[in-house]
DSSP file (Angstrom, degrees, kcal/mol; ACC not computed):
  #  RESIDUE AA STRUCTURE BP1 BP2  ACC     N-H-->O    O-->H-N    N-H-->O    O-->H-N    TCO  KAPPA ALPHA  PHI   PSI    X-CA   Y-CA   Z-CA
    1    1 A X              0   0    0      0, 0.0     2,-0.3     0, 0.0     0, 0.0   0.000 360.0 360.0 360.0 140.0   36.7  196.5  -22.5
    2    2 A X    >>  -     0   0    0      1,-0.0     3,-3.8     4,-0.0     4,-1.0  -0.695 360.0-118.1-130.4 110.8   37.8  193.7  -20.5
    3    3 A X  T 34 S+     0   0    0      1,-0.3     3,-0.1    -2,-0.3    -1,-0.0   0.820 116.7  52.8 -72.5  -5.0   41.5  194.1  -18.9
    4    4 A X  T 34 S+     0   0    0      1,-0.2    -1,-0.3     3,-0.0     0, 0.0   0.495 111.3  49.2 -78.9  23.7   43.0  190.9  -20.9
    5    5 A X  T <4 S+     0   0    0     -3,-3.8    -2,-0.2     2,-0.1    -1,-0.2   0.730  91.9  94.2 -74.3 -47.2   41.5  192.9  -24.0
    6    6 A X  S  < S-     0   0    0     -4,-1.0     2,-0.2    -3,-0.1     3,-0.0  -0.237  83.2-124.3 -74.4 123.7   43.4  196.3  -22.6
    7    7 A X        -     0   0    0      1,-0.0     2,-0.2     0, 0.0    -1,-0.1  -0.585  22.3-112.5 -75.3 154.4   47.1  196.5  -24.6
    8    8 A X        -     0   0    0     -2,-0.2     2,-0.3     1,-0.1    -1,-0.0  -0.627  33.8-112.8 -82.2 142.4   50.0  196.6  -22.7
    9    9 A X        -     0   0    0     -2,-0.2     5,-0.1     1,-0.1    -1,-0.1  -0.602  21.6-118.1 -87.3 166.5   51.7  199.6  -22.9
   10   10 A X        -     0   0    0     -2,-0.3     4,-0.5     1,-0.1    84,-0.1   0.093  25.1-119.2 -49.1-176.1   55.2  200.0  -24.4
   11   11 A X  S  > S+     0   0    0     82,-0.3     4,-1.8     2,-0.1    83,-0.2   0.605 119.4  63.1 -84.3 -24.0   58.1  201.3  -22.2
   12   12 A X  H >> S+     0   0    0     81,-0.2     4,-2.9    82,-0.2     3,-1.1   0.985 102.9  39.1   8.6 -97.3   57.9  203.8  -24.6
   13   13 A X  H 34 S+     0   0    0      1,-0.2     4,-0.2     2,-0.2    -1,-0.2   0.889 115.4  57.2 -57.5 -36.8   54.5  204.9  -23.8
   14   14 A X  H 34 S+     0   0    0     -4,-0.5    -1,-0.2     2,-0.2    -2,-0.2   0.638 105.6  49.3 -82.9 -15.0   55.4  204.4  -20.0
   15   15 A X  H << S+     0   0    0     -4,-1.8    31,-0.4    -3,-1.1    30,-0.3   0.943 106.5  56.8 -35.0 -88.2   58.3  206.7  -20.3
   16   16 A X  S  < S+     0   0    0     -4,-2.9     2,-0.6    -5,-0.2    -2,-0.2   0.311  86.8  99.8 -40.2  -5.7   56.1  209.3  -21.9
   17   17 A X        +     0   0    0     -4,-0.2    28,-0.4     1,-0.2    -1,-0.1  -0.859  45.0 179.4-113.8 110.6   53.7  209.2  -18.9
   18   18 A X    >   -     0   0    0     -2,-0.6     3,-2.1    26,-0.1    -1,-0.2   0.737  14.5-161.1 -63.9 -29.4   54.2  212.0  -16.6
   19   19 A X  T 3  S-     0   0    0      1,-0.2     2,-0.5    25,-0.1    -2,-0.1   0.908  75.7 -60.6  18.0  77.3   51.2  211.0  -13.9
   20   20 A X  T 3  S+     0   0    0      1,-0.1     2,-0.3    24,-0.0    -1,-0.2   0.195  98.9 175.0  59.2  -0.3   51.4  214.4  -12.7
   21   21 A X    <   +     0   0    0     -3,-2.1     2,-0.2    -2,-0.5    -1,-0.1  -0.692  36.5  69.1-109.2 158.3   54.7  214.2  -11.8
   22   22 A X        +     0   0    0     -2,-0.3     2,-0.2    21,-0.1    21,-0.2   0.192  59.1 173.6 -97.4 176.2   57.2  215.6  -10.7
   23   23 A X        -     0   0    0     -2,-0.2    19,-1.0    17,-0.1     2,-0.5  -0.949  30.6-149.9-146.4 127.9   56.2  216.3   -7.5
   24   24 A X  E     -A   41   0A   0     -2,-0.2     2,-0.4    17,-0.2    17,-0.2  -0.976  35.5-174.9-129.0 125.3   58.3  217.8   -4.4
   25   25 A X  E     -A   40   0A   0     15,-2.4    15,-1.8    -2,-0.5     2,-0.1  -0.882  30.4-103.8-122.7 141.9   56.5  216.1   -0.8
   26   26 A X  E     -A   39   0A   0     -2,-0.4     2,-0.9    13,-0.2    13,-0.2  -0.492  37.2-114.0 -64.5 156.8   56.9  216.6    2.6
   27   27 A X        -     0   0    0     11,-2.9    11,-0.2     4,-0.1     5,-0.1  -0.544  38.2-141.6 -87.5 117.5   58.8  213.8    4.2
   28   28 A X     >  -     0   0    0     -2,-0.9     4,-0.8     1,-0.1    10,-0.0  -0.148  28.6 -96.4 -53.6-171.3   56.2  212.1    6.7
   29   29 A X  T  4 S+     0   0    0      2,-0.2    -1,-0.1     3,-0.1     4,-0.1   0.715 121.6  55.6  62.4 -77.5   57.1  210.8   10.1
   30   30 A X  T >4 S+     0   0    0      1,-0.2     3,-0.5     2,-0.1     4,-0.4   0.762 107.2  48.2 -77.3 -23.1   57.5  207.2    8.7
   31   31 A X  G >> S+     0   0    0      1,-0.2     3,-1.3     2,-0.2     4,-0.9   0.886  96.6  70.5 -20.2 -64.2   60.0  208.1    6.2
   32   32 A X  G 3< S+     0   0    0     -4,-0.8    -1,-0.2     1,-0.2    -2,-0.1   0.231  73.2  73.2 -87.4  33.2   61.8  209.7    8.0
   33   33 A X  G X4 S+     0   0    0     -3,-0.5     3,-0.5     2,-0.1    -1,-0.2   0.850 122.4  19.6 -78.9 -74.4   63.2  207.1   10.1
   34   34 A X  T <4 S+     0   0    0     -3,-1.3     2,-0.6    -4,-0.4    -2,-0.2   0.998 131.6  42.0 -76.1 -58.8   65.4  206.1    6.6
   35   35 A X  T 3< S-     0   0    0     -4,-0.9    -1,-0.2     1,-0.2    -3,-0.2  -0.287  96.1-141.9 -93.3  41.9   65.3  209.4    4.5
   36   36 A X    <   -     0   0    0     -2,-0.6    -1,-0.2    -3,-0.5    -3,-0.1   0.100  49.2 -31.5  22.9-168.4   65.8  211.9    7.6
   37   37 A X  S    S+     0   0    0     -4,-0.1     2,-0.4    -5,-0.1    -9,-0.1  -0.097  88.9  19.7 -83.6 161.6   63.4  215.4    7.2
   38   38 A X  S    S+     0   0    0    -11,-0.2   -11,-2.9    -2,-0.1     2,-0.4  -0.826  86.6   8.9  34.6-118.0   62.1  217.5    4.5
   39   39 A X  E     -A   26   0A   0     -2,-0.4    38,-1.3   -13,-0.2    39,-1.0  -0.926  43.0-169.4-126.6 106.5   61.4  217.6    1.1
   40   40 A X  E     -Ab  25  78A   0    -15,-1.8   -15,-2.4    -2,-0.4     2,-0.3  -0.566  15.8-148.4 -85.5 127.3   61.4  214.3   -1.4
   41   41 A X  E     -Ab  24  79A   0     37,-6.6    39,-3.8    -2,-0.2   -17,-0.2  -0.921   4.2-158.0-103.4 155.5   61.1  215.2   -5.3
   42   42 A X        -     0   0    0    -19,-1.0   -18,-0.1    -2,-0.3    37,-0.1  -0.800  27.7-140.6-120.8  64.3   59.2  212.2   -6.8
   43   43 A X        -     0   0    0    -21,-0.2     2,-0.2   -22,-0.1   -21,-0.1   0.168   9.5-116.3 -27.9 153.6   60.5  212.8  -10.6
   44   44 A X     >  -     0   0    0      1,-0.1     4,-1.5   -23,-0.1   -26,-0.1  -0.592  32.9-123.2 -90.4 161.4   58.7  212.5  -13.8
   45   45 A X  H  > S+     0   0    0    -28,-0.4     4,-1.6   -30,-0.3   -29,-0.1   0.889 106.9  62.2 -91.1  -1.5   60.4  209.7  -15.6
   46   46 A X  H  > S+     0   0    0    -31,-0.4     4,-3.3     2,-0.2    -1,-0.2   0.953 105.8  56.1 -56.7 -48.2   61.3  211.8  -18.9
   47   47 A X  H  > S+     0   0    0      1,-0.2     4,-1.4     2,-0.2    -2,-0.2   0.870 100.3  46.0 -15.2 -83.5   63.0  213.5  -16.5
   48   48 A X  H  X S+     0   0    0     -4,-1.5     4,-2.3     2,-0.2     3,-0.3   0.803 113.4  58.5 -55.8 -37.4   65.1  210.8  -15.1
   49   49 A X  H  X S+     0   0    0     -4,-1.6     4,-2.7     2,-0.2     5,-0.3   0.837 101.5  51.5   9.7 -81.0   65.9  209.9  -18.9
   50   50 A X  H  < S+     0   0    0     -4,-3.3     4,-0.2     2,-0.2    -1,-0.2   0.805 107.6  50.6 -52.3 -53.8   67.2  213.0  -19.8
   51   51 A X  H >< S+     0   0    0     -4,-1.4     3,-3.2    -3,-0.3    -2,-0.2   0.985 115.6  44.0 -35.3 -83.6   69.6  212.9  -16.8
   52   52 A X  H >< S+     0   0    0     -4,-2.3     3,-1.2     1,-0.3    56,-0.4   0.794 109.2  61.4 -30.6 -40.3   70.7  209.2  -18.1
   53   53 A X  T 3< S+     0   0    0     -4,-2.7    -1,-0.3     1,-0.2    -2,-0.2   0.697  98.0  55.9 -67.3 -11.9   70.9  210.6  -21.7
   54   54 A X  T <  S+     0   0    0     -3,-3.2     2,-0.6    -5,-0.3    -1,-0.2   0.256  73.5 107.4-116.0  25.4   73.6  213.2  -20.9
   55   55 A X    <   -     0   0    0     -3,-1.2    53,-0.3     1,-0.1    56,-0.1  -0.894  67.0-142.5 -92.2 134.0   76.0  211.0  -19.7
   56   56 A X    >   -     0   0    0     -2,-0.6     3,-0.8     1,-0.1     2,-0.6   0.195  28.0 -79.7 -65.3-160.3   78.7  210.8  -22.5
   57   57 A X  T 3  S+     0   0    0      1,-0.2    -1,-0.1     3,-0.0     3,-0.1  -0.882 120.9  31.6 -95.1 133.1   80.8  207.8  -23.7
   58   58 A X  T 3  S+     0   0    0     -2,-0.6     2,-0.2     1,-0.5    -1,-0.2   0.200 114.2 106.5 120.1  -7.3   84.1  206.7  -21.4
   59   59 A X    <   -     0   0    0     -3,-0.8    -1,-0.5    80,-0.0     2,-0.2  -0.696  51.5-171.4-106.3 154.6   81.5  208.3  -18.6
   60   60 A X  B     -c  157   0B   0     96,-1.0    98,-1.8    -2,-0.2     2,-0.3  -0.935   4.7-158.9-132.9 180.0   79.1  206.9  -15.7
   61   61 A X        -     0   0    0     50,-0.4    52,-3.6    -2,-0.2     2,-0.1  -0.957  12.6-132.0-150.2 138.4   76.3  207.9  -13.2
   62   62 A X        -     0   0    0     -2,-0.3     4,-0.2    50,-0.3    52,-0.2  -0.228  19.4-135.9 -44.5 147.3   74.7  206.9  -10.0
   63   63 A X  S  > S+     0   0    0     50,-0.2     4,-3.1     2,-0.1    51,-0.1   0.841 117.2  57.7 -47.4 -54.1   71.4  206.6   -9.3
   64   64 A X  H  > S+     0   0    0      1,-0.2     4,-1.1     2,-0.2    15,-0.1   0.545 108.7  45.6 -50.7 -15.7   72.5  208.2   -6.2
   65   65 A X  H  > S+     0   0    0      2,-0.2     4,-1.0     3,-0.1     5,-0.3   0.607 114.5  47.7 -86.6 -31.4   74.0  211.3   -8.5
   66   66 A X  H  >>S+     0   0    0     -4,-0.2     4,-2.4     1,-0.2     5,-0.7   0.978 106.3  54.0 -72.5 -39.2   70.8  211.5  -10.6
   67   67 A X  H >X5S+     0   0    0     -4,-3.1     4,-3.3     2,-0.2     3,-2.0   0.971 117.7  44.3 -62.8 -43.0   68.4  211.4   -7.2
   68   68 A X  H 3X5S+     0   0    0     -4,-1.1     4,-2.9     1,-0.4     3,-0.5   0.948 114.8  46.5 -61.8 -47.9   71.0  214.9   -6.1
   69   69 A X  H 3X5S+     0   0    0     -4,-1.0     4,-1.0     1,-0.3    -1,-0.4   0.601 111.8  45.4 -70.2 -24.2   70.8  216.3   -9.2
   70   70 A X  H <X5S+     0   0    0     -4,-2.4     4,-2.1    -3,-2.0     6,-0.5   0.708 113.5  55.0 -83.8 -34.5   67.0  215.9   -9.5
   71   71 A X  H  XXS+     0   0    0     -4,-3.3     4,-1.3    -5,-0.7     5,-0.5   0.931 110.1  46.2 -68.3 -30.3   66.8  217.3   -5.6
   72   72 A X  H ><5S+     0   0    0     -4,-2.9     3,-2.0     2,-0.2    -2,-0.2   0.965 104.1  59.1 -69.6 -60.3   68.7  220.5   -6.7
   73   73 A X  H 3<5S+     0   0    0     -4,-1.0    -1,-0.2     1,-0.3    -2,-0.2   0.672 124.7  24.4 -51.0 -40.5   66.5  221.1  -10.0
   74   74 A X  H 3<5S-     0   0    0     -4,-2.1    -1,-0.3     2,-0.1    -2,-0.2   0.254 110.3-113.6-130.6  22.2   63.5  221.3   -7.6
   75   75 A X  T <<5 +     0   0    0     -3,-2.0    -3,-0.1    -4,-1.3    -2,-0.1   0.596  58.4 143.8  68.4  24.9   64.7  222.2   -4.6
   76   76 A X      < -     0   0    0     -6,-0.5    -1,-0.3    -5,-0.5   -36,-0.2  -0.411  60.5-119.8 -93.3-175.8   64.2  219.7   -2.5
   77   77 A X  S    S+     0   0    0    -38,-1.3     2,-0.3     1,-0.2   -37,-0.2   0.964  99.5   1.2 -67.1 -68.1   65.9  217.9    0.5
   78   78 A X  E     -b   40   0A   0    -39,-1.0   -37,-6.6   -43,-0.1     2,-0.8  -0.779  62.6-132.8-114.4 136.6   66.2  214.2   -1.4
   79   79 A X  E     -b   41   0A   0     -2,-0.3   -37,-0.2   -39,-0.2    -8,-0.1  -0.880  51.5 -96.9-101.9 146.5   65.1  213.2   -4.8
   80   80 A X     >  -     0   0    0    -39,-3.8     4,-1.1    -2,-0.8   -37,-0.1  -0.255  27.3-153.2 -66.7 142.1   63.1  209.7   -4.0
   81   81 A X  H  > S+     0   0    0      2,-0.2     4,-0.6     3,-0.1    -1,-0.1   0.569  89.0  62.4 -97.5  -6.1   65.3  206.4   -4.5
   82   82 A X  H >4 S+     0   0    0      2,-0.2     3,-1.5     3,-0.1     4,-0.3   0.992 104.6  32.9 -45.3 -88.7   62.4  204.6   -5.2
   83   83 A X  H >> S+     0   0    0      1,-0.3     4,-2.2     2,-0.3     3,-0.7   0.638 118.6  57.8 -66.4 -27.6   60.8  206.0   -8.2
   84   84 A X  H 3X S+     0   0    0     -4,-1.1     4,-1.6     1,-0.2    -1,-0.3   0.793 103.2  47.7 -55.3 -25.3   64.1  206.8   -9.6
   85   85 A X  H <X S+     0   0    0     -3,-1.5     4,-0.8    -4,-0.6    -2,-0.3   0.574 118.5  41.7 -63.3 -21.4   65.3  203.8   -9.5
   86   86 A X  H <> S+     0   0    0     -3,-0.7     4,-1.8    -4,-0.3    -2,-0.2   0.764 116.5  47.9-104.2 -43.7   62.2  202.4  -11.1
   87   87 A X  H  X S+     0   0    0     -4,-2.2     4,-2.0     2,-0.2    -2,-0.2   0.936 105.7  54.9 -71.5 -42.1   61.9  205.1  -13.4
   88   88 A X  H  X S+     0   0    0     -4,-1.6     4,-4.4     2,-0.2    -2,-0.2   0.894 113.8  51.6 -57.6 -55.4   65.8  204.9  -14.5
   89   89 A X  H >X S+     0   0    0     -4,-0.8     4,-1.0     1,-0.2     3,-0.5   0.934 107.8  46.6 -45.4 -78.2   64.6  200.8  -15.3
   90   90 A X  H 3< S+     0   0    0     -4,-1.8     4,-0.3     1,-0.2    -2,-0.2   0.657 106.8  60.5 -97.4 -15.7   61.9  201.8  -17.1
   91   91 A X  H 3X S+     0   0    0     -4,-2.0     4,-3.9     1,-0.2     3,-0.4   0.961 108.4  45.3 -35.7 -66.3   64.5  204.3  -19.0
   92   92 A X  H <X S+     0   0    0     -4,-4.4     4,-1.6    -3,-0.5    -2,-0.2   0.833 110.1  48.6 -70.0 -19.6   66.6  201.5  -20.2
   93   93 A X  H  < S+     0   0    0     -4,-1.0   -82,-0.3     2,-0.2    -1,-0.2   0.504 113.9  53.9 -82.2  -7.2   63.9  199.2  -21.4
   94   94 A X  H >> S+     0   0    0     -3,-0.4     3,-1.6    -4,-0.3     4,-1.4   0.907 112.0  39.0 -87.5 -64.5   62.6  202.3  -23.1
   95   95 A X  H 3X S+     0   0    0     -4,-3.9     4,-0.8     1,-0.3    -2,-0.2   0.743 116.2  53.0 -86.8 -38.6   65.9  203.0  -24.9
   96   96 A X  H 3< S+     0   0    0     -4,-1.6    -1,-0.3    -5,-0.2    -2,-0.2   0.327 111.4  53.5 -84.0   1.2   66.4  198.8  -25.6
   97   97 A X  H <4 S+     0   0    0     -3,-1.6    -2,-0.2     2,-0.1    -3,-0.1   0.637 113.6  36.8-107.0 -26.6   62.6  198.9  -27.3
   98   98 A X  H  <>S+     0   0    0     -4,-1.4     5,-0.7     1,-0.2     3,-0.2   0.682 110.7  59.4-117.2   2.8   63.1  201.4  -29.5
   99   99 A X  T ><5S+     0   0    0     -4,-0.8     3,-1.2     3,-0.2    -1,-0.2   0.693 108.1  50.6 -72.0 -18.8   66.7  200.5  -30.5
  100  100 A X  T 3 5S+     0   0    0      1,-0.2    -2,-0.2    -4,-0.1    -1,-0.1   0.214 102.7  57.0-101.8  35.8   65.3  197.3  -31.5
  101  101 A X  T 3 5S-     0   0    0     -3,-0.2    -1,-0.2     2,-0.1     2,-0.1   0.008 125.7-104.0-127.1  27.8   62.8  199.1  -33.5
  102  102 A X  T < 5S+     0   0    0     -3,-1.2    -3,-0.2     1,-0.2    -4,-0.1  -0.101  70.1 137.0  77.4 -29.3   65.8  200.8  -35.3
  103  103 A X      < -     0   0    0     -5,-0.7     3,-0.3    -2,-0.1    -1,-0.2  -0.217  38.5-142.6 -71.0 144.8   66.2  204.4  -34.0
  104  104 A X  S    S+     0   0    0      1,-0.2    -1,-0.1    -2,-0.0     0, 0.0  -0.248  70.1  48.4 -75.3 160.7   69.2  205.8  -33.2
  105  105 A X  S    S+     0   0    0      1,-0.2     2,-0.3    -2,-0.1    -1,-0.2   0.849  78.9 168.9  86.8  37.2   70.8  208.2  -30.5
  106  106 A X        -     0   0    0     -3,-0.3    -1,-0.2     1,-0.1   -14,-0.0  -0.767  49.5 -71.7-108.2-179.0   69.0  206.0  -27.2
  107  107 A X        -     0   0    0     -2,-0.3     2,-1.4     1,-0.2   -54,-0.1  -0.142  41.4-140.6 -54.8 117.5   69.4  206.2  -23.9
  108  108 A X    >   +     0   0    0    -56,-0.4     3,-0.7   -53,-0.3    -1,-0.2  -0.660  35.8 169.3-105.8 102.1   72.8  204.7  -23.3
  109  109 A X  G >   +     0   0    0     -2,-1.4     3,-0.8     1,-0.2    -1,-0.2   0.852  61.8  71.5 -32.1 -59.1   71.7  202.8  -19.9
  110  110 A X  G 3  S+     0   0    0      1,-0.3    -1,-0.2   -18,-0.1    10,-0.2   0.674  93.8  64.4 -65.6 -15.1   74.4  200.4  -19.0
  111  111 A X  G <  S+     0   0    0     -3,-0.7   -50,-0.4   -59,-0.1     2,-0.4  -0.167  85.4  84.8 -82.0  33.7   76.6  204.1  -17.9
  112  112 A X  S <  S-     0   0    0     -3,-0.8     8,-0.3   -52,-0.2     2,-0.3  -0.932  71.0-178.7-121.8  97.0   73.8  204.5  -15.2
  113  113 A X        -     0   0    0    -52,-3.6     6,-0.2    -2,-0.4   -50,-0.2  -0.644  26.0-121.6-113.0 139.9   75.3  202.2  -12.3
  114  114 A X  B  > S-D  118   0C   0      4,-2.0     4,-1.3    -2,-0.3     3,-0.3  -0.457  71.2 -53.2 -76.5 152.4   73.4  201.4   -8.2
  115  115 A X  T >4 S+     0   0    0      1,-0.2     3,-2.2     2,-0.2    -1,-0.2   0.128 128.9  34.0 -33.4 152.2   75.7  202.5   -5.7
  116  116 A X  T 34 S-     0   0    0      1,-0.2    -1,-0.2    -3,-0.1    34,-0.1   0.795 127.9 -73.9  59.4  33.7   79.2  201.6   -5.5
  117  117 A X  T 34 S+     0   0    0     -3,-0.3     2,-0.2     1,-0.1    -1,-0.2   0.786  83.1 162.2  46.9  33.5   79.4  201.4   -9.1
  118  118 A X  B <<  -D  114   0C   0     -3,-2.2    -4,-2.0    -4,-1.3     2,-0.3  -0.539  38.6-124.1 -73.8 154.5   77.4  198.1   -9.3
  119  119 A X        -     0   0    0     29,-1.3     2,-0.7    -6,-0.2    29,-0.2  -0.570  30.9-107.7 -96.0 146.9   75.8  197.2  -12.7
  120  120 A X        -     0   0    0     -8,-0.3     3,-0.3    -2,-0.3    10,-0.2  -0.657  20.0-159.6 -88.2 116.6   72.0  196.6  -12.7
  121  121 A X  S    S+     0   0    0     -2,-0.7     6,-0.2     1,-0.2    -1,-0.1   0.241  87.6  59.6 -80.2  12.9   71.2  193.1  -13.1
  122  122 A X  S    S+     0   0    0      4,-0.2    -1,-0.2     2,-0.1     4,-0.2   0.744  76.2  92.0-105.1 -50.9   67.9  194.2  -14.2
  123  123 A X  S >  S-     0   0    0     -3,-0.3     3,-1.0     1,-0.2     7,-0.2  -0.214  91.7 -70.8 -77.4 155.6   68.4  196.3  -17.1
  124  124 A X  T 3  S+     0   0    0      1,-0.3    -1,-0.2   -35,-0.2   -14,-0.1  -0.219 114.6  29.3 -78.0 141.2   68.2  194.6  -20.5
  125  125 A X  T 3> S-     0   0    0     -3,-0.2     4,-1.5     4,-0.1    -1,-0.3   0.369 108.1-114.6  87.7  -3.6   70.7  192.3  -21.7
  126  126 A X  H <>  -     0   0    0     -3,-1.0     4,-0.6     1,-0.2    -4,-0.2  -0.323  44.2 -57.4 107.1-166.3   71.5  191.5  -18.5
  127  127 A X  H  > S+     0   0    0     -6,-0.2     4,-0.6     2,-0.1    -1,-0.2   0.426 138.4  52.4-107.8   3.0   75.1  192.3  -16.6
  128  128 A X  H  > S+     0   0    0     -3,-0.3     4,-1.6     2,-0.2    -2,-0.2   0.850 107.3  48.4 -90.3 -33.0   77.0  190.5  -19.1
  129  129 A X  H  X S+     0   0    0     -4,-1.5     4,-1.7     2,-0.2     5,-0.3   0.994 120.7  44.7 -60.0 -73.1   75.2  192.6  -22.2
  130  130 A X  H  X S+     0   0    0     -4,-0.6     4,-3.2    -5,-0.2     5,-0.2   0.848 106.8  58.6 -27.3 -51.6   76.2  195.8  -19.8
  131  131 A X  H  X S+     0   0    0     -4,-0.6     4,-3.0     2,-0.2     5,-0.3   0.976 104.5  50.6 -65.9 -73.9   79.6  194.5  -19.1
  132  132 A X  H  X S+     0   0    0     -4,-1.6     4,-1.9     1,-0.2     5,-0.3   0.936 112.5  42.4 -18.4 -96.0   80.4  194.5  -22.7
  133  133 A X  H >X S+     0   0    0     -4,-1.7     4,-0.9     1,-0.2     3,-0.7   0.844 111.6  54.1 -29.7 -49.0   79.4  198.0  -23.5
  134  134 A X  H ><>S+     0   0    0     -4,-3.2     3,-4.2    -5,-0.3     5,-1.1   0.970 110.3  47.1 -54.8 -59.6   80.9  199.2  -20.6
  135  135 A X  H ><5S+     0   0    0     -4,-3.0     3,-0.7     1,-0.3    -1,-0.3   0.680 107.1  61.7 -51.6 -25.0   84.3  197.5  -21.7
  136  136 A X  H <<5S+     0   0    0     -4,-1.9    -1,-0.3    -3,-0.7    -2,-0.2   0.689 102.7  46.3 -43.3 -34.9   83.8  198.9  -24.9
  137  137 A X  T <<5S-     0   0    0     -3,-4.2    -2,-0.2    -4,-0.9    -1,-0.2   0.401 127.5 -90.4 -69.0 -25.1   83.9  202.2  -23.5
  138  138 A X  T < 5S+     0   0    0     -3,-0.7     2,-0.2     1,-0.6    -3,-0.2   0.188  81.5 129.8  88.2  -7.9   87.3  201.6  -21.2
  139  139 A X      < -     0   0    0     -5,-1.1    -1,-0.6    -6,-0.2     2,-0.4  -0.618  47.9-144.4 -85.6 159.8   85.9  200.6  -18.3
  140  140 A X  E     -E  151   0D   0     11,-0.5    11,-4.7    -2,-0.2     2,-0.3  -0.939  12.1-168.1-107.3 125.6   86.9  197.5  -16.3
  141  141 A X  E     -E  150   0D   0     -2,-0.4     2,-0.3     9,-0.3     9,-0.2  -0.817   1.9-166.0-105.5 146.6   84.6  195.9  -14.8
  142  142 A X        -     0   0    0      7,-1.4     7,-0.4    -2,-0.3     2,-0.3  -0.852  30.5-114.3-147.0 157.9   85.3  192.9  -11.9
  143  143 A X        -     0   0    0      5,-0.3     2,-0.3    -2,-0.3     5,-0.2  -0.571  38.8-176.6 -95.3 131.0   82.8  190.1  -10.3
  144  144 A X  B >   -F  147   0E   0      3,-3.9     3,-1.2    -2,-0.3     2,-0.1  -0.851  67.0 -40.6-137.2 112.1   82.4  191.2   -6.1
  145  145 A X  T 3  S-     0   0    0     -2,-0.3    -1,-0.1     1,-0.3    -2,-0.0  -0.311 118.5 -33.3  85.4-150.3   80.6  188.9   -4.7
  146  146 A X  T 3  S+     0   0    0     -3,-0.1    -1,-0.3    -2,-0.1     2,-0.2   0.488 127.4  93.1 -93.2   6.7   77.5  187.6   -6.9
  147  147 A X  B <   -F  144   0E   0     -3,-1.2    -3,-3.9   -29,-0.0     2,-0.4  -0.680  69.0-144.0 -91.7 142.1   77.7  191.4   -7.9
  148  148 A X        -     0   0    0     -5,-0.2   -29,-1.3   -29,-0.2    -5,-0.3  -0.888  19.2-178.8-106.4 119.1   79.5  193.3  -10.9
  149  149 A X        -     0   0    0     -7,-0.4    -7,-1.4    -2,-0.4     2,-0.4  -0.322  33.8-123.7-100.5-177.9   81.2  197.0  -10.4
  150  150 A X  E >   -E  141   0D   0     -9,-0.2     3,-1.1   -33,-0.2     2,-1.1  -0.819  48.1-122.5-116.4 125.7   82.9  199.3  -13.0
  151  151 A X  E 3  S+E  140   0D   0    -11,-4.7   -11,-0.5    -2,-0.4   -34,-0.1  -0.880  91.1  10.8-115.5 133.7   86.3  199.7  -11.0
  152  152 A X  T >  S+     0   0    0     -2,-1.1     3,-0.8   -13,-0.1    -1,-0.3   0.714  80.2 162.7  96.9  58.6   87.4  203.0  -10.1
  153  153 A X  G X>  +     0   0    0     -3,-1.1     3,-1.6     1,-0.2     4,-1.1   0.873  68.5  70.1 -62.7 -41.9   83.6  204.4  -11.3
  154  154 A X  G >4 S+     0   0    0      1,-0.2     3,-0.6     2,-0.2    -1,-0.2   0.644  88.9  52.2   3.5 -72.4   84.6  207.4   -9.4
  155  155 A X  G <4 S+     0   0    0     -3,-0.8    -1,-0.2     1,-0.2    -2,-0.2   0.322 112.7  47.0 -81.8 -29.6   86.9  208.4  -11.4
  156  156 A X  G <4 S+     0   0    0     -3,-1.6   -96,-1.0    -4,-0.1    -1,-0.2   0.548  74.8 133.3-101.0   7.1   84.5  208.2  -14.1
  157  157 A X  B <<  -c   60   0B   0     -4,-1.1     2,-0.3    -3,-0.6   -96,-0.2  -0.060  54.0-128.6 -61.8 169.9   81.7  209.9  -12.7
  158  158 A X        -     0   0    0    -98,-1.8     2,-0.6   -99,-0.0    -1,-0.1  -0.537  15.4-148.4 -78.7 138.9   79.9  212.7  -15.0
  159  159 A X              0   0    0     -2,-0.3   -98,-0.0     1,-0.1   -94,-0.0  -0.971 360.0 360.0-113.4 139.9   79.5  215.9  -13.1
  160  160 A X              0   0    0     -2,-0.6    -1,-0.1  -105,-0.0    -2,-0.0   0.241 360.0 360.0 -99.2 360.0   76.2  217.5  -14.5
């Protein structure tokens, strides 16, 4: 088969794919120049999901809360800010594919915030589609910069 022949997969399907992980690594040498010493979990991305899914309504989350909360589960030093961050993307495009394929009860993304309670300009629908929900919700949200946060996210954060 020929790779423009090879279907893409869904985010769905790319959700559903563990690649062996998670994984808990030592932190090399050259890491640890940013992510100081020990042990890195590299999450599976059902994983990170699940975390996203159990934020309620009127609530938000960090990345930076989901990476502790994945480093406690497995007992590492750091959960990686990479592949959570990537995986948490592929969450919400997951959760926006199969709400527009009708099912109910997905992953409510736009309550998953980058540091400082900035909205991810990434995730689908944009920061104005986010912005919305959020304000739906009771948060306020304000323009900093070219950036938009949920102000006084703090105050909403989940504890897990």
């Amino acid at each position: 088969m020929s790779a423009k022949s090879k279907r893409r997969k869904s985010w769905q399907e790319k959700l559903a794919d563990s690649k062996d992980l998670p994984k808990v690594e030592e932190i090399t040498e050259k890491m640890s120049k940013r992510w100081g010493t020990g042990t890195v979990v590299i999450p599976a991305p059902k994983e990170v999901d699940e975390i996203m899914r159990g934020v309620p309504a009127g609530r938000v989350i960090t990345i930076n809360e989901i990476r502790a909360i994945l480093a406690r589960k497995h007992g590492a030093t750091i959960g990686c800010p990479i592949t959570t961050g990537i995986f948490a993307w592929i969450a919400a495009n997951a959760a926006a594919e199969a709400a527009a394929e009708g099912q109910e009860n997905t992953t409510a993304y736009w309550r998953t915030l980058k540091t400082g309670g900035v909205i991810n300009p990434k995730y689908p629908g944009g920061v104005e589609a986010q912005k919305e929900l959020l304000e739906q919700e009771g948060h306020k949200v304000t323009p900093k910069g070219k950036k938009h946060v949920v102000v006084d996210f703090e105050e909403h954060l989940v504890e897990l």
